[in-house]
N, C-alpha and C positions, 0 to 999 in steps of 0.2 A: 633780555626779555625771556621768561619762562614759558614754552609752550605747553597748552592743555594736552592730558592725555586723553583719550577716549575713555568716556566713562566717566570723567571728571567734571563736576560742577564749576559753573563761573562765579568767583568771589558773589556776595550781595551787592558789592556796591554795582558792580557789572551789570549785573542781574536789573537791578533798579535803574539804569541810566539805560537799558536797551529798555524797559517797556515803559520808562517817560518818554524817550524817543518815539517807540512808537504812537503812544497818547498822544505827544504835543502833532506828530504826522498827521492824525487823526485829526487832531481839533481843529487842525490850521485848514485842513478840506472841508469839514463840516462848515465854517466859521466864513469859509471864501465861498461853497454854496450857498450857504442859506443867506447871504450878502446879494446874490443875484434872484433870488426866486422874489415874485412880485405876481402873487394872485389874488393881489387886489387894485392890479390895470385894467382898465376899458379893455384893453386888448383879451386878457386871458379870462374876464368874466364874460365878454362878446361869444367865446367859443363853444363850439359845441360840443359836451361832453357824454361820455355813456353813461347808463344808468348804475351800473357798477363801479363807478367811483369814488372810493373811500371820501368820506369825509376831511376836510381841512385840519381839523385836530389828529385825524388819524397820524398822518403823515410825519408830524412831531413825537406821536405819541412811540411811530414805530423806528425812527431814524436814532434816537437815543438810545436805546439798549444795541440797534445795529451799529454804532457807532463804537459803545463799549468795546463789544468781540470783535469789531478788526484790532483795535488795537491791545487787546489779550489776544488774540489770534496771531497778533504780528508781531509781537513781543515774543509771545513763547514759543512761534516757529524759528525767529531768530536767534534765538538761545538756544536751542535743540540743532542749529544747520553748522556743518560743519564748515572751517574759514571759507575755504573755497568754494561753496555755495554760498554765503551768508549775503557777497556783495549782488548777486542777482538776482536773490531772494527780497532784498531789500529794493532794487532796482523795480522789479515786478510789483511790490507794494506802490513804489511812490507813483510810477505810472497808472496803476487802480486807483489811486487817491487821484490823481490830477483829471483823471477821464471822472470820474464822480462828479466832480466840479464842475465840468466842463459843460458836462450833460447842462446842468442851471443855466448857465447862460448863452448855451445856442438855445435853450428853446424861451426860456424868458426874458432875457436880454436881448436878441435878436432874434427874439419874435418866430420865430422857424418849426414847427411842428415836424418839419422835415427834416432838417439839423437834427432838432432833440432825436427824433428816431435813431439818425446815424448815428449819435452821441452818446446813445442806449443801448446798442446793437455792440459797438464796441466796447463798449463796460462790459457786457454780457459776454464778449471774448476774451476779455481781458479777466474777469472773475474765473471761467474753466480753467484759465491759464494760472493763475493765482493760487486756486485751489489743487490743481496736478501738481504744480510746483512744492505747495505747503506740504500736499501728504506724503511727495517724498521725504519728508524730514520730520515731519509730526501729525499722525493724524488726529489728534483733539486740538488741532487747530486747523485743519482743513476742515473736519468735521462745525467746528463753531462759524464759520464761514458759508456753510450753507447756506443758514435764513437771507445772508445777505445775499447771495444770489440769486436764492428762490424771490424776494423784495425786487428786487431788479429785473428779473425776468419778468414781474407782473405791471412793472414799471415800461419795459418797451412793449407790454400788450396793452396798455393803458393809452402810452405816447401814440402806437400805430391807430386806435381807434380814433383819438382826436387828431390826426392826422387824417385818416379817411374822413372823417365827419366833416373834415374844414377843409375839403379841397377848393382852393380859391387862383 
């Protein structure tokens, strides 16, 4: 096996099975959340929400181009990190994809306003970490990973207000 020199580009074929890779990472969290979200149960149309609550469309409207740039984000950081980061760089990814997830179904599936928060709050550390990790190795893909932090962070000030709202 030939090793890359610094400075040296990965084949295409390389190239294209690291950022299907990360696509397919991608799809399979998007495809396992949106499998658990249900806001249209008695349960979550019961609750009380704030008045700054995007709309239901919103929500599709915004998670789809978010979804794109993690995975141009996490394809092209992975091509850019050298071997020995590459496996923790990818490790850091799949743990942000699986908390994404997760968030869905402590608070829709198990019903938890308080879950989803916790479930929120560490996505939300798990993206700083994500993002410090990325920009050591590329910043046009730390950089495209913002919006989704910025969406997330608006997402556990959303969760904590129907949490307050619905103290039961």
């Amino acid at each position: 096996m030939r090793l890359m020199r610094e400075g040296e580009r990965q084949p295409s074929s390389g190239r294209w099975k690291t950022y299907a890779g990360s696509a397919a990472a991608v799809t399979v969290a998007a495809v396992a959340g949106s499998w658990a979200v249900a806001p249209d149960t008695h349960w979550y149309r019961s609750l009380s929400k704030p008045s700054w609550q995007p709309p239901a469309w919103a929500f599709g409207a915004v998670w789809t181009p978010l979804y794109a740039s993690i995975a141009w984000a996490g394809g092209r950081a992975l091509l850019a990190a050298r071997a020995e980061e590459r496996k923790t760089l990818a490790m850091s990814l799949g743990v942000n994809l699986t908390l994404n997830t997760t968030w869905n179904v402590l608070f829709f599936r198990l019903r938890s306003t308080k879950a989803g928060l916790m479930g929120t709050a560490l996505l939300d550390v798990s993206n700083a970490e994500l993002i410090a990790r990325t920009a050591r190795v590329d910043r046009a893909s730390a950089l495209a990973l913002i919006p989704y932090a910025a969406w997330c962070g608006f997402a556990t000030c959303l969760n904590a207000s129907i949490a307050r709202k619905n103290r039961r």
